[in-house]
C-alpha positions as CSV (number, residue, x, y, z in Angstrom):
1,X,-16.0,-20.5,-30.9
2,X,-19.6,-19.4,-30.2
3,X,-21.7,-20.3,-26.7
4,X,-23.9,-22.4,-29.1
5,X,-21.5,-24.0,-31.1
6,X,-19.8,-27.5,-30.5
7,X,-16.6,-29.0,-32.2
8,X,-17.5,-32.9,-34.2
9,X,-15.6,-35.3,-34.9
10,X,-17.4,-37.2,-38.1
11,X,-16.7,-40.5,-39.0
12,X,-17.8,-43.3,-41.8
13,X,-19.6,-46.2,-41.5
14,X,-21.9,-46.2,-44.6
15,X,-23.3,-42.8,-43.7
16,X,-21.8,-40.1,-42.1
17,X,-21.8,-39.9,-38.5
18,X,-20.5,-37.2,-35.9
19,X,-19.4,-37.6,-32.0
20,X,-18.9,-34.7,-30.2
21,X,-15.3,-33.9,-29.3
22,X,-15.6,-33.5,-25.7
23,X,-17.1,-37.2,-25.9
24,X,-14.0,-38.6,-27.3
25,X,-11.1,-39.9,-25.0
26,X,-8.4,-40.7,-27.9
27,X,-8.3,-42.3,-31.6
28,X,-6.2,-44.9,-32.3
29,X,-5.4,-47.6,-35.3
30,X,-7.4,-50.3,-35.2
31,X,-5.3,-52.7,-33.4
32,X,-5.4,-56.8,-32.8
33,X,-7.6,-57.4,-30.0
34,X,-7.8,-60.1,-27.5
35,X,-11.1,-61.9,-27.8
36,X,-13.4,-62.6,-24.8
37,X,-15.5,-66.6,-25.3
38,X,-19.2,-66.0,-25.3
39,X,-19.3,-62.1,-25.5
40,X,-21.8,-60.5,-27.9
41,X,-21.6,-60.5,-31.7
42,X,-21.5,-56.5,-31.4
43,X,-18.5,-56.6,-28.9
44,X,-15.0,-57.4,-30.9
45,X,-12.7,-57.9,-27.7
46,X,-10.9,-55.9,-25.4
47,X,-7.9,-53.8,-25.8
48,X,-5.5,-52.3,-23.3
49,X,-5.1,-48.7,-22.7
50,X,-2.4,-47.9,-20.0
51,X,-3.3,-50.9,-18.3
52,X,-7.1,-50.5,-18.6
53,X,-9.2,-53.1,-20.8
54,X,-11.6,-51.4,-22.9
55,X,-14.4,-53.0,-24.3
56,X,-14.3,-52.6,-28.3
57,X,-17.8,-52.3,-30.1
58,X,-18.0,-53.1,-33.9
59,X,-20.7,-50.1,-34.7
60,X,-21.0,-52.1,-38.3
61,X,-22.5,-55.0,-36.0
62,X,-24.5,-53.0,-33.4
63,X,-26.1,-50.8,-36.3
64,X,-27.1,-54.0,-38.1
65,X,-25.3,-52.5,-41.4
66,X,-23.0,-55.1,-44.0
67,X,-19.9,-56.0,-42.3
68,X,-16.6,-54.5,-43.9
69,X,-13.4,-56.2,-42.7
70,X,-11.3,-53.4,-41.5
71,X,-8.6,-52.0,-43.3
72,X,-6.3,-49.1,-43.0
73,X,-8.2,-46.5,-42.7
74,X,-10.1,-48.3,-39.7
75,X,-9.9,-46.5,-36.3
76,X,-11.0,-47.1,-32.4
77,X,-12.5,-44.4,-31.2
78,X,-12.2,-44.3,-27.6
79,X,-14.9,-42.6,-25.6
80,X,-16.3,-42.5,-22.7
81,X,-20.5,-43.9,-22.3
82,X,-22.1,-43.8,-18.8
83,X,-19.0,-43.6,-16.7
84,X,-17.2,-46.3,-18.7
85,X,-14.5,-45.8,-21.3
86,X,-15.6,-47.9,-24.8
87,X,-14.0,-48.0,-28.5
88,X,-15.2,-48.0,-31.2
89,X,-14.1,-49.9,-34.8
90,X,-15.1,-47.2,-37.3
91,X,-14.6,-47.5,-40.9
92,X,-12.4,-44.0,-40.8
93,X,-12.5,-40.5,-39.4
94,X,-13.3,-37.4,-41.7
95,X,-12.8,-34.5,-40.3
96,X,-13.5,-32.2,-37.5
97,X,-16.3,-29.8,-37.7
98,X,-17.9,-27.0,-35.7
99,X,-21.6,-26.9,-35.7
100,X,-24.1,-24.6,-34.7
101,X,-27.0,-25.4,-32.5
102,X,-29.4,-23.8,-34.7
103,X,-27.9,-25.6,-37.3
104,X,-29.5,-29.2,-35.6
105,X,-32.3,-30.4,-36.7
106,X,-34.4,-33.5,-35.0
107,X,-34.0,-36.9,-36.9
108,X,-37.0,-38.4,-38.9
109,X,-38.9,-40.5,-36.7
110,X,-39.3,-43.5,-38.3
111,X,-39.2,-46.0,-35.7
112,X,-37.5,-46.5,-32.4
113,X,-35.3,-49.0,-33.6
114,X,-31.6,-49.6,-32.9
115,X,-30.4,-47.5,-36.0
116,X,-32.4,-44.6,-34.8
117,X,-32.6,-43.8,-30.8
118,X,-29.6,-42.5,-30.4
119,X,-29.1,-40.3,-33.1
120,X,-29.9,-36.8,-31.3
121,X,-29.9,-34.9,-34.7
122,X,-28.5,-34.0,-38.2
123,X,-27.1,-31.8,-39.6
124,X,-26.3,-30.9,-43.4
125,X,-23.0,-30.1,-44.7
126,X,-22.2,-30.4,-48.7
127,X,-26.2,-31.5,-49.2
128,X,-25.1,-34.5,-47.6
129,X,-26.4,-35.2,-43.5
130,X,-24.6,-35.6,-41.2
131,X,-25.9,-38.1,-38.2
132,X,-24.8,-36.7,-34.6
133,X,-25.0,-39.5,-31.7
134,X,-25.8,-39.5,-28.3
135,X,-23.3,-42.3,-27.1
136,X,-25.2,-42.4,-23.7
137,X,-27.8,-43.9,-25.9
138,X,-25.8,-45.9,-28.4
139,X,-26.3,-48.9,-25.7
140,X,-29.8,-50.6,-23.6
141,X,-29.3,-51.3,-20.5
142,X,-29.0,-55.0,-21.3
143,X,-26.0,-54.2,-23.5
144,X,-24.5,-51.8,-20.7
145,X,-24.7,-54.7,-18.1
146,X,-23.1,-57.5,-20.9
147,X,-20.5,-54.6,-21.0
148,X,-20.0,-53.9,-17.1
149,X,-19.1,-58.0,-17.0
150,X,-16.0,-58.1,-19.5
């Protein structure tokens, strides 16, 4: 692999989204969770991984898209934002890619809202984009602190 190339891992949640691999921690099956009273709509519960509870975002919620229940193709993508390891319900995982630098191009700015700021570019494989994230913006600082209390 090339100096300017990084490895993807893409994922579906209406569109087509990719993480870079050196982001993610592990994927696992989406697994029963154990709920945390008061905790925001976005945030599903908490699972434990070797003995560390890890917050478990449901990006349907957070992206304001329709909510799916999840199925068997739904995965936890576990990752690591800001220092602190987070999962992620995803409707499935596609594939692994390896993308070019050159091959980036900025997102559309349409405005800054929440389905927007983090996406750090796109990308366009089969005439279809691809959306790559910047997790260490996927969450405001208000959401980051609800986080740091579970």
């Amino acid at each position: 692999m090339a100096i300017d190339e990084k490895q993807y891992i893409t994922f579906k949640l209406e569109e087509d989204y990719g993480i870079e691999l050196t982001r993610i921690k592990e994927i696992i099956r989406n697994q029963e969770l154990t709920v945390i009273p008061e905790a925001p709509a976005f945030i599903l519960g908490v699972l434990s991984l070797r003995g560390t509870a890890v917050p478990i975002i449901d990006l349907r919620k957070l992206f304001q898209l329709p909510i799916q229940k999840a199925n068997e193709y739904s995965v936890i993508i576990v990752l690591e934002v800001l220092g602190r390891l987070l999962g992620m319900l995803v409707d499935g995982v596609s594939d692994m890619i390896t993308i070019k630098d050159d091959d980036i191009v900025p997102p559309p700015k349409f405005t800054e809202r929440k389905g927007t700021k983090f996406i750090k570019g796109m990308v366009e494989k089969e005439k279809k984009f691809i959306m790559l994230l910047d997790v260490n913006k996927l969450f405001s600082s208000d959401e980051i602190e609800v986080i740091d209390g579970i």
